[in-house]
NUVEX-380735 format. One record per atom (N, C-alpha, C): x, y, z; residue in three letters. Coordinates in steps of 0.2 Angstrom, whole numbers, plus 5000, padded with zeros to 4 digits. Example, Ala and Ser with C-alpha at 12.3 -4.5 7.8 and 13.67 -1.06 7.14 Angstrom:
BEGIN
506649725039ala;506249785039ala;506649845039ala;506449895035ser;506849955036ser;506450005039ser;
***
This chain:
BEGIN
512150125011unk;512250055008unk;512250055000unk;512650004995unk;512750004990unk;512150014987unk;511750024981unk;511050014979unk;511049944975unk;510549914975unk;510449854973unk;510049864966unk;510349824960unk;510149804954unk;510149734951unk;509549734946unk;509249674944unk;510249654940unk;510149584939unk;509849534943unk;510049524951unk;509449504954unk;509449504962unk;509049454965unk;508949454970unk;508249414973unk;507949434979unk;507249454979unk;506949514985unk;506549454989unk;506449464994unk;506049434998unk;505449484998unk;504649444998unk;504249494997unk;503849475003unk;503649505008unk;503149465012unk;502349495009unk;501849445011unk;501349455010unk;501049464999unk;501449424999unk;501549424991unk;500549414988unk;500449384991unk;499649374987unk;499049434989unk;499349504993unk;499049544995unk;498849604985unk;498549654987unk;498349694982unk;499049744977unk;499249784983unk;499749794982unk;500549744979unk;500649684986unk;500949674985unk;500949624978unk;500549604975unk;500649554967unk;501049634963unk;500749684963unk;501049734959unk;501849734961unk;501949744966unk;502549754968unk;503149704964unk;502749624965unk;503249584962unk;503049554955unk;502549594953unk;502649594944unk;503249654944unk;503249694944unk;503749744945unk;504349724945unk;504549704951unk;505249654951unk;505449604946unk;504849574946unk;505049524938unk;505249554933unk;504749604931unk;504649614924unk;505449654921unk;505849684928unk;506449724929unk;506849684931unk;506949584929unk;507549544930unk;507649534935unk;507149544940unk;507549504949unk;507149454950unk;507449404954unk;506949354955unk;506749354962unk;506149334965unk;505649334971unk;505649294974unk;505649284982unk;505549234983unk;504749274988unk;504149234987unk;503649284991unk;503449224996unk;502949255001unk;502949225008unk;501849265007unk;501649165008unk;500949195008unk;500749145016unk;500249145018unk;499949115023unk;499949065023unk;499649045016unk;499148955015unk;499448935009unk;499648885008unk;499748865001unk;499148864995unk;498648874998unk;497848894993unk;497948944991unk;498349014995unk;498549074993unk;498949084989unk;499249044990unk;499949024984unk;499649014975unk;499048984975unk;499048954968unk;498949004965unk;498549074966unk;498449134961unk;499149144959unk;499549164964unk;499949204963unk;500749184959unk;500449074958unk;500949064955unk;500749054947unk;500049054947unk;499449074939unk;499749134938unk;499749164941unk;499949234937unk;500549254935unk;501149224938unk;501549234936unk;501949174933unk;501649144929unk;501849054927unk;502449084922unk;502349144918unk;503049154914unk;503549154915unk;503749174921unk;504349174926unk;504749154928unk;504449064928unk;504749004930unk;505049014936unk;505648984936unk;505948974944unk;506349064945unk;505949124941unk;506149174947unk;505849174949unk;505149154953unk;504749174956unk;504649104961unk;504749094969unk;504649054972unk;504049074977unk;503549014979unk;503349044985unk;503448994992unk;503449024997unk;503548995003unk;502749015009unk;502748985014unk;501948965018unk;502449005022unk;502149045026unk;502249075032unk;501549105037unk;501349045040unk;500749065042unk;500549105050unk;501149135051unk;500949165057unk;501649225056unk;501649275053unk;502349335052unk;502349335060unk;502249345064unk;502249375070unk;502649335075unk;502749245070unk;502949195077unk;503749205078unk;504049205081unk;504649215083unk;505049165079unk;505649185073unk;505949145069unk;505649135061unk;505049175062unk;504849155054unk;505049155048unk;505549215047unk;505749225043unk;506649205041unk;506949155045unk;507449145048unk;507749125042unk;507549065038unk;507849045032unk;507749065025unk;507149085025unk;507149155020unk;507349195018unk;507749235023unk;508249285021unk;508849255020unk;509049195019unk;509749185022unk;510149195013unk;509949185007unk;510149205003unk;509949264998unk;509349295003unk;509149354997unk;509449434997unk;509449454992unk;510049514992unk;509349594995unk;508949574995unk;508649624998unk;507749615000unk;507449635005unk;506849625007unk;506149705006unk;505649665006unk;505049715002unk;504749695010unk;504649715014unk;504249675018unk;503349725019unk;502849685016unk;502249715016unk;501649685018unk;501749605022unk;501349595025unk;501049625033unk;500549635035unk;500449685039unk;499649655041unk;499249645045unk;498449655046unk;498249725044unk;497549725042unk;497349755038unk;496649735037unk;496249775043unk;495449755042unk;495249805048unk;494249815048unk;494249855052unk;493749805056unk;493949745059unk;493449705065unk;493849695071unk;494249735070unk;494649725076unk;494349745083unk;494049695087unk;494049735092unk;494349765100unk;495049735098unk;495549755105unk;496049775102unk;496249825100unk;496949865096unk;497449825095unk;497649795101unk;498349735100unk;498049685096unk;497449665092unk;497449635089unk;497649645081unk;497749705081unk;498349755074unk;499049775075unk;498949795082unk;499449835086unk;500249765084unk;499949705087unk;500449675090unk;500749625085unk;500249595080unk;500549565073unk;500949625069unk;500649695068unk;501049745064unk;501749735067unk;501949735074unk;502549775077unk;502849705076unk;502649655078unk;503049575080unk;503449555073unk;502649555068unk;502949565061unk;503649585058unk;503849645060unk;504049705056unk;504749685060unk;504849685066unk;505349675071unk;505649625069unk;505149555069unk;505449475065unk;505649485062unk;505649505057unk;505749515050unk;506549575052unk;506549605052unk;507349625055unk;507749605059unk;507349555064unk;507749515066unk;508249455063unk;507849435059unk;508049375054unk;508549405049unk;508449475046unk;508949515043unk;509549505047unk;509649515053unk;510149565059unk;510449475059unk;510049435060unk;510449345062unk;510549325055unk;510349305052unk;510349255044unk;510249305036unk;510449375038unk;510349385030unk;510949405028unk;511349375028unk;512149365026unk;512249425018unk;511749445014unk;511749445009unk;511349525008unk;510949535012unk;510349585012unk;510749665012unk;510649685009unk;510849755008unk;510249805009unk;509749795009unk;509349865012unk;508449815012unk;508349845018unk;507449815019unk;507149875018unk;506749865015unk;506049915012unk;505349885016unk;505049945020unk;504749925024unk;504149975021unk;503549915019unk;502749975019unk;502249995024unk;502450065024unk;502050085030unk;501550115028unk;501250165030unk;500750215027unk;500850295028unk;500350325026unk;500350405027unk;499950385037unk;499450325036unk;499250335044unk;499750345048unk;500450325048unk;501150325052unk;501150405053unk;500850455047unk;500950525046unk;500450535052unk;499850565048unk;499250585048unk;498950595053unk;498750655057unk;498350665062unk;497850705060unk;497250725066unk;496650745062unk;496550805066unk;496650835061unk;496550935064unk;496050965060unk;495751035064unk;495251065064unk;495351095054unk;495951105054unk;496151155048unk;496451125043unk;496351145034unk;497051105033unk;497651115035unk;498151055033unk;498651055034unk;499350995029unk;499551045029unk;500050985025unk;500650935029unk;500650885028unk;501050825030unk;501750825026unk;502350835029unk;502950795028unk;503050715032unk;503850685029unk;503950635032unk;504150655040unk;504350735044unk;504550745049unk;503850725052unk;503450735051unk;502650715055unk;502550625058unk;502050625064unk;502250575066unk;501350585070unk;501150525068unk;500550515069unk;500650485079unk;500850535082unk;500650505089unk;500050495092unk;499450535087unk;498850565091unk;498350485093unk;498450455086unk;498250365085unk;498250335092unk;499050355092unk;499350305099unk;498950325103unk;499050405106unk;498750425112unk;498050385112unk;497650385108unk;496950385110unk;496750305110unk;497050255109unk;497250195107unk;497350185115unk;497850215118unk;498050205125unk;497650235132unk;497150285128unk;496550295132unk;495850285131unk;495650255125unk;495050235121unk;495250155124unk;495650125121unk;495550045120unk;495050025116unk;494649985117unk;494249965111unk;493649985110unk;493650065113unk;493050115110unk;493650145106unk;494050125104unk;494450185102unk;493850165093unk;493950225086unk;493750185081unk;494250165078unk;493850125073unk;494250065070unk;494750095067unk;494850165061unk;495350185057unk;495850215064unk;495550245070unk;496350245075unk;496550195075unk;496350125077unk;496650065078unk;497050055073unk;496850045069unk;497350035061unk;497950075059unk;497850145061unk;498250205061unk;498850175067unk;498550165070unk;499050145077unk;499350095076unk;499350045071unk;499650005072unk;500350005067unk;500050045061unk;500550085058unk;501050115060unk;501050165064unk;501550205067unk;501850155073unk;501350135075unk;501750075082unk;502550025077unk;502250005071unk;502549955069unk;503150005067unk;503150065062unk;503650115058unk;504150095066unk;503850145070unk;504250175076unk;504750115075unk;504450045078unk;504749995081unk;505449965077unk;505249955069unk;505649985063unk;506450025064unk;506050075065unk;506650135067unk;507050125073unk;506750105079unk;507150085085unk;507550015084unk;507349995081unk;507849925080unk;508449945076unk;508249995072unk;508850025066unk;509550055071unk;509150105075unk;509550145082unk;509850075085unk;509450035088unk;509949985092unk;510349955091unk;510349945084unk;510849905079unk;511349945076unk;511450005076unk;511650035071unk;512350025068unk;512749975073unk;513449965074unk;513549915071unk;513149845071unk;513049795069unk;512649795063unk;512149805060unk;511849775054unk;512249815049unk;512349785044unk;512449805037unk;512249795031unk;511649825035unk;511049835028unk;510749905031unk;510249905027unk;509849985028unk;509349975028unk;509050015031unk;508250025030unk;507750085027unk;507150085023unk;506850125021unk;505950115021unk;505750155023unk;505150145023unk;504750195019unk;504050155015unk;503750215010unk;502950205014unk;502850255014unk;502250285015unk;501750325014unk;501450275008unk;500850275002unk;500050295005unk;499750335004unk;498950325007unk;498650225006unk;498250215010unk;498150145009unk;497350155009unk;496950165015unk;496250155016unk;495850205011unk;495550175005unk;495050225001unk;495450264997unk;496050244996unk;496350324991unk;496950284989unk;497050214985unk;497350194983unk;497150134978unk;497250164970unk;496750124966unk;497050114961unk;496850094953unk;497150044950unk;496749974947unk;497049954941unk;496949884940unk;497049834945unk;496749784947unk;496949724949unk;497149674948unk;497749634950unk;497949564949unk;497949524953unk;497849524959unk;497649504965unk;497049424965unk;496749394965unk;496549354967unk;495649404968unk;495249404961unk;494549424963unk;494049394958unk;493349374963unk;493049324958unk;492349384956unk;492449444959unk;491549494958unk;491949544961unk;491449604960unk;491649674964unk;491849664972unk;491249614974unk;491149604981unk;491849584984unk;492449574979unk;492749524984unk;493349574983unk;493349654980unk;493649704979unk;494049734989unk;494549704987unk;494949754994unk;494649844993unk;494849855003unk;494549905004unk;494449974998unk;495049974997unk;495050054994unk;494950044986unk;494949984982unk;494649964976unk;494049954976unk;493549944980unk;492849914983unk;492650004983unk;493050064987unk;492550114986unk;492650144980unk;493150124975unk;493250154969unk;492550124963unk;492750074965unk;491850054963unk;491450064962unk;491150074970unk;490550094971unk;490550164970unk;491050204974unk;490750274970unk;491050314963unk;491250274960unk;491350294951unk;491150234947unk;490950194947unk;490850124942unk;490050104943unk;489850124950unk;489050084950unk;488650144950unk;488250164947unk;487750214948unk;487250224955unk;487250144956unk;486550174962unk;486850144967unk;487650144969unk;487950184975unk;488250234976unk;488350254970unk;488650324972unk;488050384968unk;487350364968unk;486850384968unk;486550404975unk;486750364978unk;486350324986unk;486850364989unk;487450384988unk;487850434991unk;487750484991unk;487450534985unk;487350584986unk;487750634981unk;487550674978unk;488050744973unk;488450764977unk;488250774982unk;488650834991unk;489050784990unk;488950724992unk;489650684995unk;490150684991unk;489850634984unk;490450644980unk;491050714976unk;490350764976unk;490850824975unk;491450874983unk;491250844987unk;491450874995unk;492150834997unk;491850744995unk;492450705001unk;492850664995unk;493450664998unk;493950624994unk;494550645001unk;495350644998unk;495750655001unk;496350634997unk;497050624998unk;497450594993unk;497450534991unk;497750514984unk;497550474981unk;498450444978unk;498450414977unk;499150354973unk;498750294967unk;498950274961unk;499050224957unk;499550174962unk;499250114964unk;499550054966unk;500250024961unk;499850064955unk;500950044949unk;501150074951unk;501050144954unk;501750194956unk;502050164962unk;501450154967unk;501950104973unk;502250034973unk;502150024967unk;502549954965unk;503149994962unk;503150044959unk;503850054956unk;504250094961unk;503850124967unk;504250144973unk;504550104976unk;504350044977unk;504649974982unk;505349954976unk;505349954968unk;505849964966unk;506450014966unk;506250074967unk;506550114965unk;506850124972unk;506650124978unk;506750124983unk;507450054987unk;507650014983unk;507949964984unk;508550004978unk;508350014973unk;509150034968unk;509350114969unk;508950164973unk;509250224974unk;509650224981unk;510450224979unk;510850234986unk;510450274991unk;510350334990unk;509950414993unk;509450374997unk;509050324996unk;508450314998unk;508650275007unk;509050255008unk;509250215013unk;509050255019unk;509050235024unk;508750275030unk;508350315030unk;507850335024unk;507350385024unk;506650355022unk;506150385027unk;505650395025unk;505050415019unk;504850395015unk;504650465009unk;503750425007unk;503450495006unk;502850475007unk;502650464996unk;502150424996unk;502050404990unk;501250444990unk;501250484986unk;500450514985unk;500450564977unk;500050544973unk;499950544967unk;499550634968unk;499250644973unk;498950714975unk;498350694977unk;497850764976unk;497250754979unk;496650734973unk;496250704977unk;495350714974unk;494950704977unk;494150714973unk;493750714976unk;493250644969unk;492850614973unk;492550554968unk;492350604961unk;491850634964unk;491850674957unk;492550674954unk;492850694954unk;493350694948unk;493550644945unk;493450564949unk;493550524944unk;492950504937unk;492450524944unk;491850504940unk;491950544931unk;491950604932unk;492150654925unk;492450594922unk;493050594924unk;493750554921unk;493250494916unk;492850454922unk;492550404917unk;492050414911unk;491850474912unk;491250474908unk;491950524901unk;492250534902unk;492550564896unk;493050514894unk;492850454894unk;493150414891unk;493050394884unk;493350394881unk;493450364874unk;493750324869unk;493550254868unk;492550234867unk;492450244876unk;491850254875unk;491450224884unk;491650154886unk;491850134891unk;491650034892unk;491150014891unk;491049954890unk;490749934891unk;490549894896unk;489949904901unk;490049864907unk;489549844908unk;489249824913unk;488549784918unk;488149844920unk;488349894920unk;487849944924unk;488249994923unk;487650084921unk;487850124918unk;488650164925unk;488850204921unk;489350234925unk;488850294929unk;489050314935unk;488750374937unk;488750444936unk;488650474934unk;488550564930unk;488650614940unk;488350594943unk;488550644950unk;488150724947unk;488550754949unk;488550834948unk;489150864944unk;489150864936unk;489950844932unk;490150924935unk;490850914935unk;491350974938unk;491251014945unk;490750974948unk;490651014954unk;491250984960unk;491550934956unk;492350904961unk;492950964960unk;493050984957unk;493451054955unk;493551094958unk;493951134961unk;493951184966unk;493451194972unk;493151124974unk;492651154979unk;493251104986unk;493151144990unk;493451114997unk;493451094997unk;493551025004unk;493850965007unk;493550995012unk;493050945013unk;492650995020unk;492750915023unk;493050845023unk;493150805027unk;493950785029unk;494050775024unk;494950745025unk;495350805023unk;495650845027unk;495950905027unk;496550895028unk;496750855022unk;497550865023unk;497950845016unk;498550875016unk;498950855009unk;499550835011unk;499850795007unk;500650755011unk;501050795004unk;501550815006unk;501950835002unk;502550765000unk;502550744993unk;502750704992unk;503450714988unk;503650774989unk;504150804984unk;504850734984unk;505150724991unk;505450684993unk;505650604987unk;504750574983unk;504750534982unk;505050564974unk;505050614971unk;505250624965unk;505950634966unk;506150674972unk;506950704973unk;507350654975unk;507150594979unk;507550524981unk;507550464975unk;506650464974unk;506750394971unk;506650414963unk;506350494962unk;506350494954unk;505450474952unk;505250454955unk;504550424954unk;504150484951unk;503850464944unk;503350524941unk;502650484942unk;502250504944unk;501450474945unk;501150494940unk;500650414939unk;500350434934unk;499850484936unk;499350494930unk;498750534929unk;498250514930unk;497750544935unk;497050534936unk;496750504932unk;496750514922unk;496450494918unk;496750444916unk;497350424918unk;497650364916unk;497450304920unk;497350324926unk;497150274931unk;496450254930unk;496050294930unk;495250294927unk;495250234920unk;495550274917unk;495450214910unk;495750164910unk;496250144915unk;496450074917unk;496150024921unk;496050064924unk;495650044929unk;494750014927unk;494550054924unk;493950044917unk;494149974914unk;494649984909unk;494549924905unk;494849864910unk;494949854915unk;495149794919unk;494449764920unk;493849814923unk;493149794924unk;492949784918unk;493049794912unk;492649764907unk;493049714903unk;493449704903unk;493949634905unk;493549574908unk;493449604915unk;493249544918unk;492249524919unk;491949594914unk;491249564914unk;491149594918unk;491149664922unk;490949674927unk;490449774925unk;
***
């Protein structure tokens, strides 16, 4: 399919999420206009404060149930391309279809509405994760996009709701991807548009500034919340431990990089019916921690930064999360250079003393 350049207009679903506000600063700031899709018109009000400069590029519309049949129906009917990254996303699930079956409904409606009313739509970009990848083995091991998280499913289908929460969520990722890809197969005669899906670390290893809608740490989504706690607050990643922080980590992404993947991924022709994973590489907390305390000036903040065990995150193993995604695909498709450990640190920093924290 042709590659799509600003000026344009993206449908973003889930627009008032963590990620997604990056994603459609992104797109503003590079001349497309938005139209975003929140739940409640309450959710609406951040995200039209925040981007008040933008005027009428920027729209939002109420879609309070992605999964109902037809939701997305007049929405697409003039936008030249779709970001779609509303998805559930929590661990109180207690019956797997209750992730399972919004992720997949979501993601299918939402192609649906393409395939009936998007007269216009040239490629859907669909956010999935590395859990769509990731399986959980004895040894390390490194992940390409050929990888395919069936093990989730399997144990989903024989656990039910003893399955744990991170299977359930993982499951519902690759449930949803598949469902994705099998509509593309059934269609492939009839739609004229494309599909690309990106598949960024999400739970715990995806970090960055926030614009999102935050009133305290406490109200820090998952993987910003443990960035927190174990490099910003002292007496929780004290109460962690030196073993932990220097031992556990896994891969890591800055949330700008995946907002300029969501672009770059809509204007690279090459990118069209591929998968490509987004990951910035490895760490361990300790390493951030370093990162912060060699900052300079120091922030200024509410409570001192944590010291850990300096440089014991540094060549010492991964004795938890044993694995590395090879992300080559994301530089050789879409061009994407990651930023820097210390770059994200220090941003990440002055966002917190920005806001008094």
């Amino acid at each position: 399919m042709p590659a799509l350049q600003s000026p344009g207009k993206v449908l973003v679903t889930g627009t008032n999420g963590y990620i997604a506000m990056w994603v459609v600063r992104e797109f503003l700031q590079q001349g497309y206009s938005v139209r975003g899709t929140v739940r409640s018109a309450k959710k609406a009000e951040h995200v039209q404060k925040q981007f008040a400069e933008y005027g009428d590029k920027l729209e939002i519309a109420v879609v309070d149930d992605i999964a109902k049949e037809g939701a997305f129906d007049e929405l697409v009917e003039d936008v030249d391309a779709i970001a779609h990254m509303a998805s559930p996303f929590h661990f109180n699930a207690q019956r797997p279809e209750e992730l399972i079956e919004p992720a997949v409904n979501g993601t299918v409606g939402i192609l649906e509405s393409a395939f009936k009313h998007g007269l216009f739509v040239k490629r859907v970009v669909i956010t999935s994760s590395v859990g769509a990848i990731v399986r959980d083995e004895p040894t390390p091991i490194t992940f390409t996009e050929k990888d395919w998280n069936q093990q989730s499913l399997d144990l989903v289908n024989e656990l039910g709701e003893k399955a744990p929460n991170m299977v359930k969520y993982r499951a519902s990722k690759t449930a949803a991807e598949k469902a994705a890809w099998k509509f593309v197969e059934d269609h492939k005669q009839e739609i004229k548009w494309d599909v690309t899906c990106l598949n960024p670390p999400f739970v715990g290893s995806l970090f960055g500034p926030a614009i999102h809608e935050l009133t305290d740490p406490a109200s820090l989504n998952t993987s910003t919340k443990l960035f927190y706690d174990y490099v910003a607050d002292a007496s929780k990643a004290e109460a962690a431990g030196n073993d932990f922080l220097a031992k556990n980590g896994t891969c890591w992404v800055d949330v700008r990089d995946v907002a300029e993947a969501h672009r770059l991924a809509l204007e690279k022709q090459e990118a069209g019916g591929e998968r490509i994973i987004i990951s910035g590489g490895l760490f361990k907390w300790q390493d951030f921690i370093d990162m912060a305390n060699a900052l300079n000036p120091p922030p200024k903040l509410s409570k001192p930064i944590p010291k850990g065990h300096p440089g014991s995150g540094t060549g010492h193993p991964h004795t938890v999360h044993l694995v590395i995604y090879d992300a080559s695909k994301s530089d050789r498709i879409l061009g994407l250079k990651y930023r820097s450990m210390a770059t994200t640190t220090k941003d990440t920093f002055a966002d917190y003393q920005v806001r008094g924290w």
